[in-house]
C-alpha positions in Angstrom: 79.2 23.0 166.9 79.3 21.0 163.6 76.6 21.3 161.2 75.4 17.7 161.0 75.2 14.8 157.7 72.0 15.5 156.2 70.8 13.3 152.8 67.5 13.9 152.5 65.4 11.5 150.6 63.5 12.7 147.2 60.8 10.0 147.8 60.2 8.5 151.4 56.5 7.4 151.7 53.8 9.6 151.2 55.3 13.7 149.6 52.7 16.2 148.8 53.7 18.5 146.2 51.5 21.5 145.1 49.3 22.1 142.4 49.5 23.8 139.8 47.5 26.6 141.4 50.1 27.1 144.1 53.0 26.2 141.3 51.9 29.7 139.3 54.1 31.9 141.2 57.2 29.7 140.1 56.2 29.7 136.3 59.5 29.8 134.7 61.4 28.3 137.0 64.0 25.7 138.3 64.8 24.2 141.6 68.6 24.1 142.3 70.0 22.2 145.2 73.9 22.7 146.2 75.3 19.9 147.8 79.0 19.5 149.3 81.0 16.2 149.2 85.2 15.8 149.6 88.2 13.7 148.8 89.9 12.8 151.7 93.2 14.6 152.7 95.7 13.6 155.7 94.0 15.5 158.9 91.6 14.6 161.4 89.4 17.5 160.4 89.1 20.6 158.2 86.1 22.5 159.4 84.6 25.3 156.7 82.6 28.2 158.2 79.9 28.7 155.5 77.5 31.7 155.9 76.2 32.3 152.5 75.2 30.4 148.7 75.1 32.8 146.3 74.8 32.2 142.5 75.3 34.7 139.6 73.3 34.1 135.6 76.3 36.0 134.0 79.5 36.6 134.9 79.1 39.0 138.2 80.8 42.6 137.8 79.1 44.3 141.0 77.5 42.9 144.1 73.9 43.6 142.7 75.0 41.0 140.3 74.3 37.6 142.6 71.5 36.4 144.3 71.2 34.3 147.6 70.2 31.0 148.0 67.1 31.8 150.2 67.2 28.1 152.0 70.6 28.1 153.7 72.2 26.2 156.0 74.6 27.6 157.2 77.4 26.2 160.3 80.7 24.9 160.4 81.2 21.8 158.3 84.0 19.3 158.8 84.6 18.0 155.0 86.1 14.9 156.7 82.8 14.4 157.2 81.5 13.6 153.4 84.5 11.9 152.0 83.8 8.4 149.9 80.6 9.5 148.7 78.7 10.8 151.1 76.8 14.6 151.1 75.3 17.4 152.4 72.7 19.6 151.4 74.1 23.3 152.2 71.2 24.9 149.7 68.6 25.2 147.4 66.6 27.9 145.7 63.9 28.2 143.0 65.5 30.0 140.1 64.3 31.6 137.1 65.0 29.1 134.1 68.2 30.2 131.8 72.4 29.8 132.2 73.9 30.2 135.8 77.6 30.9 135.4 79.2 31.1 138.3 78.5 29.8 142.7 80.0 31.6 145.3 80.3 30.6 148.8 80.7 32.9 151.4 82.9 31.8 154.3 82.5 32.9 158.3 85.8 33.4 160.5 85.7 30.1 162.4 87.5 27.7 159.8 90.0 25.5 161.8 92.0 22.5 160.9 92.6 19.8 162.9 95.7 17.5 162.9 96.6 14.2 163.6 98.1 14.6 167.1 95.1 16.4 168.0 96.1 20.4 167.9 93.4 22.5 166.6 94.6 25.6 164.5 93.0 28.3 162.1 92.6 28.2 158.6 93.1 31.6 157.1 90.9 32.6 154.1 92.1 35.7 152.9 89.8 36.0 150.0 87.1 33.9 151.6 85.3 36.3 154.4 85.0 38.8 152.0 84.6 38.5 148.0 83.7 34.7 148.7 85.4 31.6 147.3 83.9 32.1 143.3 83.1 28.7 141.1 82.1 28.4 137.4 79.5 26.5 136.3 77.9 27.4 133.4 74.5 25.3 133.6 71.8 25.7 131.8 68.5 25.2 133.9 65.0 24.1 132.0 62.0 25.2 133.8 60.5 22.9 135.9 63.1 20.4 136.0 65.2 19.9 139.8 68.6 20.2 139.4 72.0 19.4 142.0 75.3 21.3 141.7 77.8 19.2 143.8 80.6 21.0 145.2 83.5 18.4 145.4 86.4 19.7 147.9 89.6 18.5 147.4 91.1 18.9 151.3 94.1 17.7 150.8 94.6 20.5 147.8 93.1 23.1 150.0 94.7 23.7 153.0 98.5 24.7 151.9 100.9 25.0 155.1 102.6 28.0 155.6 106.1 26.5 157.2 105.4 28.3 160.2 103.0 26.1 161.7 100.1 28.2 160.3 97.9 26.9 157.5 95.9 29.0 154.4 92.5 27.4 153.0 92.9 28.2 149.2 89.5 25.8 148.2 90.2 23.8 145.0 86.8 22.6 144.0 85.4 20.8 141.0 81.3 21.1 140.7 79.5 18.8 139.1 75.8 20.3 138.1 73.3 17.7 136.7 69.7 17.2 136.2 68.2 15.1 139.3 64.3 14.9 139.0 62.1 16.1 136.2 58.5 16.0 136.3 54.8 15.4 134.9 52.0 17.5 133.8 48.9 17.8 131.6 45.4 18.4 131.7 42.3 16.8 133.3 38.9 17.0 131.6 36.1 17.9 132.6 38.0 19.8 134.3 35.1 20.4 136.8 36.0 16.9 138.4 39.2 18.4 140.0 40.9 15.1 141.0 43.7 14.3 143.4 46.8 12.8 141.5 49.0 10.1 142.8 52.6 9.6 141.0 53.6 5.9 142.1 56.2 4.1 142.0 57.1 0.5 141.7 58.5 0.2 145.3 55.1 2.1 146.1 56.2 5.4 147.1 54.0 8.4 146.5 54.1 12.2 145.1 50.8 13.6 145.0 49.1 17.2 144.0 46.0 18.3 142.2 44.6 19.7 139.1 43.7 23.1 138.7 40.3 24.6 138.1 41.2 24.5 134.4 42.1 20.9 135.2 45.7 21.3 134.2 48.3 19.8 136.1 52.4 19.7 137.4 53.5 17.4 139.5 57.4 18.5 140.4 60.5 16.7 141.0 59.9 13.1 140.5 62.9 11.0 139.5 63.8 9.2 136.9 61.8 6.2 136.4 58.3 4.4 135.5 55.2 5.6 137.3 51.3 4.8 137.6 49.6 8.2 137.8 46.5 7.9 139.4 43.8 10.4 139.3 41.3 10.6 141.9 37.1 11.9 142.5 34.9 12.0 144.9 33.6 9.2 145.9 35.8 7.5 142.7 33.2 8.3 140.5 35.4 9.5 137.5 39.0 7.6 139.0 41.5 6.8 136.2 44.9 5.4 136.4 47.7 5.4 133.5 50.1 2.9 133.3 53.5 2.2 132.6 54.7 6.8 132.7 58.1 7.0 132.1 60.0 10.0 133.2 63.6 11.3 132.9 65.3 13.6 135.2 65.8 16.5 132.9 62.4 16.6 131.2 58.6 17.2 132.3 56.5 14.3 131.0 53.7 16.1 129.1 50.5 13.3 129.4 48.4 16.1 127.0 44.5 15.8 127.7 43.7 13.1 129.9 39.6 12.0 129.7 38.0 11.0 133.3 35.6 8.2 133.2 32.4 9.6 133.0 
């Protein structure tokens, strides 16, 4: 079964994000999200069996040397499927904040290629199953900000025939690793006020989260753009709103002290 198109939506009505109580465990941190698009090549389908997204923060001489992605998804993936454009969200992973240097994908035993007059045969990896198909990078990842690493398949550079009507999948692949949401945070005082805050933006949509007992505050991956940052009491006592917050996707938007109406 194919692993269906997924885009998921960084803002879609009303996203909760944590505090920056819950947020402490990730100080230090970046989120990274791989994503998978293709240039079209001349078959019906070329179907990738991944298993595995693993990353390495220098160049990898052992095993011990890379980490899994912990939020996989892993299935067979027809790269027909995200030609002009389109994506798919195989992983993503908070990481500690520093240079990545190389992705490797790790690759199942069900690749196949399909061609046009319909016959179905199998791709052979011979590097794939085992060692994994290795990428460089090189990123550099700030703490706090989101990032995307876009793994752009060239199919019709990948699949080299054989001249005996059997076919190897040698992946040519050109990543792409850019910055895709930053952030904003500060401090609330007093801090005993504890408000709900509301990131908004100008078509309405919402990322919310909370200050801590200290009052300070992190509101993660927020896209680039201008926001209204509301903060909110009980019973909107002590509500204040900020206007006109811009933020870029590879920064966190520091707001410094903000004073509640007392």
């Amino acid at each position: 079964m194919k692993a269906r198109f997924v885009i998921p939506l960084l803002l879609s009505g009303l996203v909760w994000f944590s505090s920056c109580d819950s947020d402490s465990d990730n100080s230090g941190t970046a989120k990274m999200e791989v994503r998978m698009t293709d240039a079209p090549g001349d078959y019906d389908e070329v179907n990738i069996d991944i298993k595995s997204v693993q990353i390495s923060v220098e160049e990898a001489d052992s095993e011990s040397d890379w980490m899994t992605l912990d939020q996989i998804h892993p299935g067979v993936y027809n790269l027909l499927d995200f030609a002009n454009g389109r994506d798919t969200l195989l992983a993503s992973a908070n990481l500690p904040a520093g240079t990545i240097s190389q992705i490797r994908l790790v690759l199942g035993n069900n690749n196949t290629l399909k061609l046009k007059d319909g016959t179905v045969v199998p791709l052979k990896t011979p590097s794939g199953q085992t060692s994994g198909v290795k990428l460089t990078i090189d990123a550099e990842l700030e703490e706090d900000v989101t990032y995307m690493v876009l793994l752009d398949f060239d199919a019709a550079k990948s699949v080299v025939a054989r001249g005996n009507g059997q076919y190897n999948l040698k992946p040519v692949v050109r990543t792409i690793t850019q910055a895709i949401a930053g952030g904003i945070k500060g401090k609330v005082t007093p801090a005993e006020y504890k408000p709900g805050i509301y990131v908004i933006s100008a078509a309405n949509d919402t990322i919310g989260g909370f200050a801590n007992e200290s009052g300070d505050f992190l509101i993660k991956g927020v896209p680039a753009g201008t926001y209204t940052v509301k903060f909110y009491t009980e019973n909107n006592e002590h509500d204040k709103t900020v206007e006109n917050v811009s933020v870029s996707q590879d920064q966190i938007k520091d707001l410094g002290t903000v004073e509640l109406s007392h």
